[in-house]
N, C-alpha and C positions, 0 to 999 in steps of 0.2 A: 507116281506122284499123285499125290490124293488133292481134289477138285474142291474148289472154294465150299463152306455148309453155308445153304439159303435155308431161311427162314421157312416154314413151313405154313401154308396156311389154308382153313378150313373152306370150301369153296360149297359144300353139299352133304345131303344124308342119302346113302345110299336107301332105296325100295324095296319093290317084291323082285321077285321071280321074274324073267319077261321070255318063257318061251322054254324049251328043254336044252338049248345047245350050251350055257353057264353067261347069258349074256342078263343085265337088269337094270332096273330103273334107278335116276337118280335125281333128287328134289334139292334146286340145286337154290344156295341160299342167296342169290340174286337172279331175278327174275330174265334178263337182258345179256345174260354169260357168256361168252364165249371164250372160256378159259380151257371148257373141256374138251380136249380133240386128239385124235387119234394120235400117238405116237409122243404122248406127255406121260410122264413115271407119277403113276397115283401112287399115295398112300394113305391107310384104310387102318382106322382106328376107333376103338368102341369109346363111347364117354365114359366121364368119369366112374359111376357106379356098374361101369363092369371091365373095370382095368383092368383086371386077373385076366383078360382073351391079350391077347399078343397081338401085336400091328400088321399089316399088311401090305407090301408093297410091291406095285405090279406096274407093265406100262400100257397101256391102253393102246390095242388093237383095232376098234372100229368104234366107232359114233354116231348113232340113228336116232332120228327122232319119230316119235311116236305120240299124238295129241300134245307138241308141242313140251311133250318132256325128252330127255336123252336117255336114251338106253344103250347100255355100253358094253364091251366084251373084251375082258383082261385077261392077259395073258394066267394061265395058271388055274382059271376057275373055267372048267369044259361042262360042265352038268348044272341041271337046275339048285340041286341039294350043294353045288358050290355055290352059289347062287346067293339061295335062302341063308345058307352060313354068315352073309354081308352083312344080311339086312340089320339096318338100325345105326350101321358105321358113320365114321362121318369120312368123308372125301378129300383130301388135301394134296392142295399141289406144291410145288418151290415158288417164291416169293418171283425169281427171274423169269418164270413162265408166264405167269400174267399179262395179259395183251396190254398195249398202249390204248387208254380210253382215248375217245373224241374230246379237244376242247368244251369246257364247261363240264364236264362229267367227273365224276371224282371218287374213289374208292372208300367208303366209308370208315375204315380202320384207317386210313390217312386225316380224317377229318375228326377222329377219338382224341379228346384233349382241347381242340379247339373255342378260343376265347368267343363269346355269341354276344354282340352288341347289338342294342335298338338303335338305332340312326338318329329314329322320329325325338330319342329324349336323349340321347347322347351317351347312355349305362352303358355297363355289361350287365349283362342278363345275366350269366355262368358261363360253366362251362359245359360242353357237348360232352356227355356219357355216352350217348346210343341214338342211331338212327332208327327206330322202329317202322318195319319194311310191310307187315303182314295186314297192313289196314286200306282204306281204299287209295289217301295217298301217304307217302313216307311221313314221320314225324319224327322230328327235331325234339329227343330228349336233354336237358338240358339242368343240370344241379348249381343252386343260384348258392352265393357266396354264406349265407346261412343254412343250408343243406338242404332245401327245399328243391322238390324236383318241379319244375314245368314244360309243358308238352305245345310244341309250338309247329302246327302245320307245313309242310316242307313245299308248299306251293308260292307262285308266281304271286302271291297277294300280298304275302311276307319276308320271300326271299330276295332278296337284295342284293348281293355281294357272298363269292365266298373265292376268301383267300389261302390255299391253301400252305404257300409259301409263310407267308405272315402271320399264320396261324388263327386265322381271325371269320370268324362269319358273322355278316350283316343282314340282319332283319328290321321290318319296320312292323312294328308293331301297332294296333288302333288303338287309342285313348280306353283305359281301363282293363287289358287283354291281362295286366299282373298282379291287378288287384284281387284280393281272394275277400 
């Protein structure tokens, strides 16, 4: 009897090398993860412009951290040069592996699509495109109903509400933040 298909979904980009035994790093794309652990079935895929290499799916054997990255050791890759073979992949797990975040925390492909109102004047702004995670803090990308993108700080000064049921996130915005 074949077991329900979950979703797949991208958690990291595999690194270097991390030692001779086939174990390596992985730069995992939220900061705060704790999705990767020992005895989860990865799968290991190149992006798009090198679709031609074939997928890879393995379960993860052990999980060490190292300057607060993970480096990890799957079943199947014993040597560095399996290793270096990863590098550049990206890392995905099943959608049912994902831990239970803490109230008030939220998975940002849950919150993709959602309607973004100012409080302070009563609009919607747009809608939420993308969370951009790589700056000092998150920003709320956000495509307003004329296709204009606007980038709205993901902090405590602006954030308001977010409903993830309701589809709805609340921001207060300061007088003049959308005029260009």
């Amino acid at each position: 009897m074949k077991s329900k298909q979950t979703e797949k979904l991208v958690i990291g980009r595999v690194g270097s090398a991390a030692g001779l035994r086939g174990e390596f790093r992985v730069n995992l794309y939220a900061a705060e993860s704790a999705n990767l652990k020992e005895g989860k079935n990865l799968l290991f895929r190149h992006s798009a412009e090198k679709s031609e290499a074939g997928d890879f799916e393995a379960l993860c054997k052990s999980v060490r951290y190292q300057k607060d990255k993970p480096v990890i050791k799957v079943e199947g890759v014993e040597d560095r040069n399996a290793a270096e073979a990863l590098r550049g992949m990206e890392v995905y797990i099943d959608e049912a592996d994902l831990d239970e975040l803490p109230e008030c925390e939220h998975y940002v492909r849950n919150l993709i699509g959602c309607t973004v109102r100012d409080i302070a004047s009563g609009n919607d702004v747009g809608m939420l495109t993308d969370v951009i995670q790589n700056t000092a803090q998150s920003v709320l990308e956000v495509e307003t109903a004329d296709g204009k993108e606007v980038l709205i700080p993901a902090v405590d000064a602006f954030m308001r509400n977010i409903d993830e049921e309701g589809r709805l996130i609340e921001v207060e915005l300061i007088p003049g933040f959308l005029d260009v």
